[in-house]
N, C-alpha and C positions, 0 to 999 in steps of 0.2 A: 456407670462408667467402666469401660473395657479397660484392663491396664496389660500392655502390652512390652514383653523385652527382646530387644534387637541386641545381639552378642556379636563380635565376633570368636572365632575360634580355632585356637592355634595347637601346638606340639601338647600342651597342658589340659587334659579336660576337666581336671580336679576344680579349678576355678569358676568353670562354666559351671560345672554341675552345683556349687556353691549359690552361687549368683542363679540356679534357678529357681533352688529350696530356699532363699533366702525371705521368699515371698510366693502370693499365689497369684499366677500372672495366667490370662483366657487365651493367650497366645503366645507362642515364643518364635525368632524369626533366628537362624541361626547362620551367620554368613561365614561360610569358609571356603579353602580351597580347594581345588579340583587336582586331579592327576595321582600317579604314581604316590607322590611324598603328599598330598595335599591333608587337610582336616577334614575332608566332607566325610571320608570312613566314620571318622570317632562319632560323629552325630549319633548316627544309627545304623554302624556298619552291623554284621554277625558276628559273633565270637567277640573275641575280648581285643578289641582294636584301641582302646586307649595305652599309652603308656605312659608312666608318668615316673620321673628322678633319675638320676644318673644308672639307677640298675634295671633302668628299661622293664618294671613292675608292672603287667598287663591289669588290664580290666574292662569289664562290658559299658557298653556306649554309652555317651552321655544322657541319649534318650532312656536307654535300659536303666539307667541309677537312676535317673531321676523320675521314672516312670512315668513320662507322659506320654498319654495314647496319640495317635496317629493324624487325629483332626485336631491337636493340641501345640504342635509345630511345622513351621516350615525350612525348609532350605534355600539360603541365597548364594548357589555357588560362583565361583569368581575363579573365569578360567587365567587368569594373570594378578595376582594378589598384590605384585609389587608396583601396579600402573596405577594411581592415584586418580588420574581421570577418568581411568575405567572406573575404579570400584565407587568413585564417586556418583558417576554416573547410577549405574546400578541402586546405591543407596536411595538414590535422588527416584526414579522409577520406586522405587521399594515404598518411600515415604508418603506417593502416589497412592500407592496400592491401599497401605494401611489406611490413609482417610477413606479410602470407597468402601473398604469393605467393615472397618471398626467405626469410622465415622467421624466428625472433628473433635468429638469431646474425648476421645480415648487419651488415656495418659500413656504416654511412651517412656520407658528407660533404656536408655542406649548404656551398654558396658563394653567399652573398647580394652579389656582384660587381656584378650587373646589373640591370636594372628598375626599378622608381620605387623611391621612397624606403618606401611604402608595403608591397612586394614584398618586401623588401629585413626590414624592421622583420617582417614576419608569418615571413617564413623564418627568419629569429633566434630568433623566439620561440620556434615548433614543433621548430625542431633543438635547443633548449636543453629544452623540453618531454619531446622525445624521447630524451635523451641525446645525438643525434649529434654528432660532430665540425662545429667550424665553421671555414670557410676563407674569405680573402678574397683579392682578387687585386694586389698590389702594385706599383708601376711606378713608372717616372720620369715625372713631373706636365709637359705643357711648357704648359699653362694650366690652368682651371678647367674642360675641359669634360667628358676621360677620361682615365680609364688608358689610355697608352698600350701599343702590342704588342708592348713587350720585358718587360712583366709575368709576373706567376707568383702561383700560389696561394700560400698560407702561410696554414698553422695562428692562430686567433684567440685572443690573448695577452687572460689577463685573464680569462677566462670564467668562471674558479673564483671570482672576487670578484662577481662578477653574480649567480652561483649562490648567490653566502655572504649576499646583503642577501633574495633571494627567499625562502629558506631560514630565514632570522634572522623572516622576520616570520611562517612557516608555525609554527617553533620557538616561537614567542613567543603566539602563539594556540592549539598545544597544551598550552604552560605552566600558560596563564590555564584551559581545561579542565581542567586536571590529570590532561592523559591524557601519563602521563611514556613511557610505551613509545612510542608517535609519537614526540616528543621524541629517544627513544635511535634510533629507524629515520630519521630525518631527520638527526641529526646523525653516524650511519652511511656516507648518501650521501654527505656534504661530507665526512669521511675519507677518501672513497676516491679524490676528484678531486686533482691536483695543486694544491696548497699550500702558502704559505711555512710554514719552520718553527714561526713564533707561532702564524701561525692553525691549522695542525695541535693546539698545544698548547691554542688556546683551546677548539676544538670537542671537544679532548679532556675539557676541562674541565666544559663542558657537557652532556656523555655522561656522565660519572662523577655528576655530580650528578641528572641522569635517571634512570639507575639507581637510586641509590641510594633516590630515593625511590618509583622501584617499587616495590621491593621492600618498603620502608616498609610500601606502602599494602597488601601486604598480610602486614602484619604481620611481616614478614621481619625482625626489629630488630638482629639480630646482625650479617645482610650488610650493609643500610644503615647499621651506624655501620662498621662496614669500606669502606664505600665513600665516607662522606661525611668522614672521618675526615681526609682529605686536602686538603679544602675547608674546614677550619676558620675561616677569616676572613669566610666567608660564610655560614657555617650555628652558630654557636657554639653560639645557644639550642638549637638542634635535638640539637646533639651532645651538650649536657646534658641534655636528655631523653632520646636513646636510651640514654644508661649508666645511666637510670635504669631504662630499660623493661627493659634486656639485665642488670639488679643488679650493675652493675660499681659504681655508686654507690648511698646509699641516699636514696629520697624518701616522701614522705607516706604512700605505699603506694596511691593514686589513679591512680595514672599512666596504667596499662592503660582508666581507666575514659574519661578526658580523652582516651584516643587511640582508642578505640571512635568516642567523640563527636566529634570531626574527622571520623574519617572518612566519620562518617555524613551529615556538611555537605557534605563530597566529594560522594557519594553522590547527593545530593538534586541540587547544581551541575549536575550529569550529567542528572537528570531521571528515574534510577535510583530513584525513591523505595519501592520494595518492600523493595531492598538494604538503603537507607538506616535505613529502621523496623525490622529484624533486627536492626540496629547499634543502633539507639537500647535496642530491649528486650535485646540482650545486656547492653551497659551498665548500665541500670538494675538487672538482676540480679545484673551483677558486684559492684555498690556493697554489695548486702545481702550478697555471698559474705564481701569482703574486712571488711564490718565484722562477721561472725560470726567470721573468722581473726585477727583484729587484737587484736578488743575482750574474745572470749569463749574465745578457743583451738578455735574449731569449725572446723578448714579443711573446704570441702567436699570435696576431693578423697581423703580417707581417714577419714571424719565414719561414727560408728559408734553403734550404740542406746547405748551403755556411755560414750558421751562425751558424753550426755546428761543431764542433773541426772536423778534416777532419777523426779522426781513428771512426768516428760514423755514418757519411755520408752515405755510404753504407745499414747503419745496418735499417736508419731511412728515404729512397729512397722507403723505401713499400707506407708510409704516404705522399707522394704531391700528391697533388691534385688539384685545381685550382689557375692558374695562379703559378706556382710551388712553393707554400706556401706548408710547412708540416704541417700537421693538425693530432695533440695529443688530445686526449680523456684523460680520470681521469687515469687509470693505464696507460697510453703508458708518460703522462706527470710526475708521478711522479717513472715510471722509465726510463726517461730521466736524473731525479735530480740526481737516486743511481746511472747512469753511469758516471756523473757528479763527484762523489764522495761528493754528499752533503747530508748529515746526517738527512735532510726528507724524501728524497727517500728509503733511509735503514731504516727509521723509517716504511713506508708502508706497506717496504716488510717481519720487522718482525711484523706487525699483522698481516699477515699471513693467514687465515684462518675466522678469525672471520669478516674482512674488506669482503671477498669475499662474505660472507653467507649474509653481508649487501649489497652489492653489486647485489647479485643475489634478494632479496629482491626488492630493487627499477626497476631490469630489468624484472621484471614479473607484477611490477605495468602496470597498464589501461591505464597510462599517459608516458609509454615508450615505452616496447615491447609486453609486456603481457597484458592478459586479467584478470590477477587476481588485487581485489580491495586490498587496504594495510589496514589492521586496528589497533586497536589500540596494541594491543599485539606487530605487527608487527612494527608498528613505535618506540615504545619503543624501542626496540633493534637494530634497525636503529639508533636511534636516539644516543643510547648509544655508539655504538661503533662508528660512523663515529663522533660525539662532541669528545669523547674521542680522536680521532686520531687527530683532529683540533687543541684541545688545546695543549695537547702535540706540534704536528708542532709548533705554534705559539712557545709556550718558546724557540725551538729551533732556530726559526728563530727572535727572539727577537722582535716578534709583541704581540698586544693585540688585545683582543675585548670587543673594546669600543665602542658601542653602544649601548644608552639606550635602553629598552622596547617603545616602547606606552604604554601610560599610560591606566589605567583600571574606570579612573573618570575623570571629567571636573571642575578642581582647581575653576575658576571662580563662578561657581554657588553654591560652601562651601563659599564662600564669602558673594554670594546676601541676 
C-alpha cells in the first residue's frame, strides 16, 4: 500500500519539513502559493528560501531538508490561496489524480499545518471528502505567530463528530425522501469510523430503524416488525399495525389496503408516479378482494364456479382458469359484489365514468399495458378518484385505514 501526504504550506517550513521525517511516505503532494510572497519558493526554491521566526533565520527548501529526490514530490500550486472554491476545487482534481496514479488502496494523510487559513479550511474539507486521514502539527506556542520546530504531526482528534453533524443532515434528507436504504449506507459509514460508545449505539439505532422500514416498503412486514420491534417507544403506532399486517393481532381486515395506499403517496414523493398508480389500482382491487372474503366467504385465492350461488355460475365459467379457480380482476370482482347485491359493487358502478378514465389512466401506464409514462397531473387524478372510491367502500363496508405513514424524521436523533 502507497502512503501518501498532501501538506499545505505556508510562511513556516519547519512544520512541513517535520510532518515529512515524521514518517516514510512514496509521495509527497505539496500545495502552496504562487507569486511574488507565495510558498511555492520554499518547496524547492535555490538557496535558502525558507525563513522561519520573527528574526527572519534563512534556510534551504523544504525539499533540500528533507531530501527528497525529484520523482519523490509534487507541487499543487494555487494561484489565489484565499478563494475556497478554487483551492477546493483543485484539491478535489488532486484527489482524482492520486487514485489513478497511486490507486484506491493508497493511504492518504492530509496535514493542513501550513498556508492561509483558506488552504488550510479547503484541505479539511477534501481529506474528510475523501476519507483521508487528517494531521496537524502541534508545538510549543512562544507567541501568536507559529508552531514552532520542536513540533510533530498528530492524528486530528474529533473528526468522527464533524463527520456525525455532516452525516445527520445527509441522514435527515434521506429520511424526508423516504429513501431508507441511503439512510442504512450512511449510517454504515459512521459505524465504521471511530466512536464513543453512545454514538455507536445511537447510529445503531438509526440503522435498525432504516431497515426496518425498507423492508416495510416493500412489503417485508414480518422482518420490519422484527426489526422495528426494538424501537418501541418511537415507532409504537407502527408496531401496532405491522401485528396487524404480519395477523399476530386482529384488525378491521383493511390493513393491507391502507398500506398499499401509503406506499403509493411514497411513490408519488419520489416522483415515481407509474409505481405509485400500480399501488393505488392494486388497492383499489384489494378492497373488492377482501370485501367478497369477509362479507360473502368468496376468498379470491381458491374462489371456484361451485362457490358461486348456482344462478351466477354460467355467467362467471368465461373466468376459470387454472386448476378451475375463477380468476376476477378489479371490475369483473367488484361486479361480482353488485350481483351479489352488495352496496360496493353499486357503489362502483355509480362512479361510472370517472372510475374508467382512472382506470384507463393506470392501463396505458409503462408498468401495465402501455407505453405511456404517468405523471404527476396524471396521478393526481388517479389518485383522487380511485382514494375517493376506497374511502367511501370502507364506510360502507364498516372498515378503516389505519395505517400510519412512515415517518419523514428519525425521533431518536431529536433526542441525542
Amino acid at each position: 500500500m502507497k502512503k501518501i501526504l498532501v501538506a499545505t504550506v505556508g510562511g513556516s517550513c519547519a512544520p512541513i519539513v517535520n510532518a515529512v521525517q515524521m514518517d516514510s511516505y512514496d509521495h509527497v503532494f505539496f500545495v502552496c502559493s504562487t507569486g511574488s510572497k507565495g510558498s511555492e519558493i520554499a518547496v524547492d526554491g535555490d538557496g535558502k528560501p525558507c525563513k522561519e521566526g520573527r528574526d527572519g533565520r534563512k534556510d534551504m527548501s523544504i525539499v533540500a531538508q528533507t531530501g527528497l529526490s525529484r520523482n519523490q514530490y509534487s507541487k499543487l500550486p494555487l494561484d489565489n490561496p484565499d478563494d475556497l472554491g478554487l483551492c477546493y476545487q483543485h484539491l478535489k482534481e488532486l484527489r482524482a489524480a492520486i487514485k489513478q496514479r497511486f490507486g484506491h488502496g493508497s493511504q492518504v494523510v492530509a496535514n493542513y499545518t501550513g498556508g492561509t487559513k483558506t488552504m488550510s479550511v479547503a484541505l479539511g474539507m477534501a481529506a474528510m471528502a475523501a476519507g483521508w486521514s487528517l494531521y496537524l502539527n502541534l508545538g510549543p506556542r512562544i507567541d501568536l505567530v507559529k508552531v514552532r520546530s520542536a513540533d510533530r504531526p498528530v492524528p486530528v482528534t474529533g473528526v468522527a463528530d464533524v463527520y456525525g453533524d455532516q452525516y445527520e443532515v445527509m441522514i435527515l434528507q434521506a429520511a424526508r425522501r423516504y429513501d431508507y436504504s441511503m439512510v442504512v449506507a450512511l449510517a454504515d459509514d459512521l459505524l465504521s469510523m471511530q466512536r464513543t460508545a453512545e454514538s455507536q449505539q445511537l447510529w445503531l439505532s438509526v440503522r435498525t430503524a432504516a431497515k426496518g422500514f425498507a423492508a416495510w416498503d416493500v412489503f417485508d412486514h414480518a422482518t420490519a416488525l422484527n426489526l422495528l420491534s426494538s424501537l418501541g417507544r418511537y415507532y409504537g403506532r407502527h408496531l401496532a399495525a405491522l401485528k396487524k399486517l404480519t395477523g399476530q393481532e386482529e384488525g378491521n381486515g383493511y390493513e393491507p389496503v391502507a398500506d398499499l395506499l401509503n406506499n403509493a403517496q411514497r411513490r408519488a414523493s419520489q416522483e415515481r408516479f407509474d409505481d405509485a398508480v400500480a399501488r393505488l389500482y392494486r388497492a383499489t382491487e384489494m378492497v373488492a378482494q377482501i370485501r367478497l372474503s369477509r362479507e360473502h366467504g368468496l376468498g379470491s385465492n381458491k374462489l371456484t364456479l361451485n362457490d358461486l350461488p348456482e344462478n351466477l355460475r354460467s355467467e362467471y365459467e368465461p373466468f376459470v382458469r387454472d386448476k378451475d379457480k375463477v380468476l376476477l380482476g378489479l371490475r369483473e370482482s367488484f361486479g361480482l359484489l353488485n350481483r351479489l347485491g352488495d352496496p360496493v359493487g353499486r357503489l362502483f358502478l355509480d362512479k361510472g365514468n370517472a372510475v374508467i378514465n382512472a382506470l384507463t389512466t393506470r392501463n396505458n401506464s409503462i408498468l401495465a399495458h402501455g407505453i405511456k409514462p404517468v405523471g404527476r397531473e396524471g396521478y393526481e387524478k388517479v389518485w383522487e378518484t380511485l382514494h375517493g372510491l376506497i374511502t367511501e367502500a370502507l364506510d360502507l363496508a364498516k372498515g378503516r385505514l389505519d395505517v400510519p405513514q412512515f415517518p419523514r424524521d428519525l425521533p431518536m436523533l431529536a433526542e441525542a
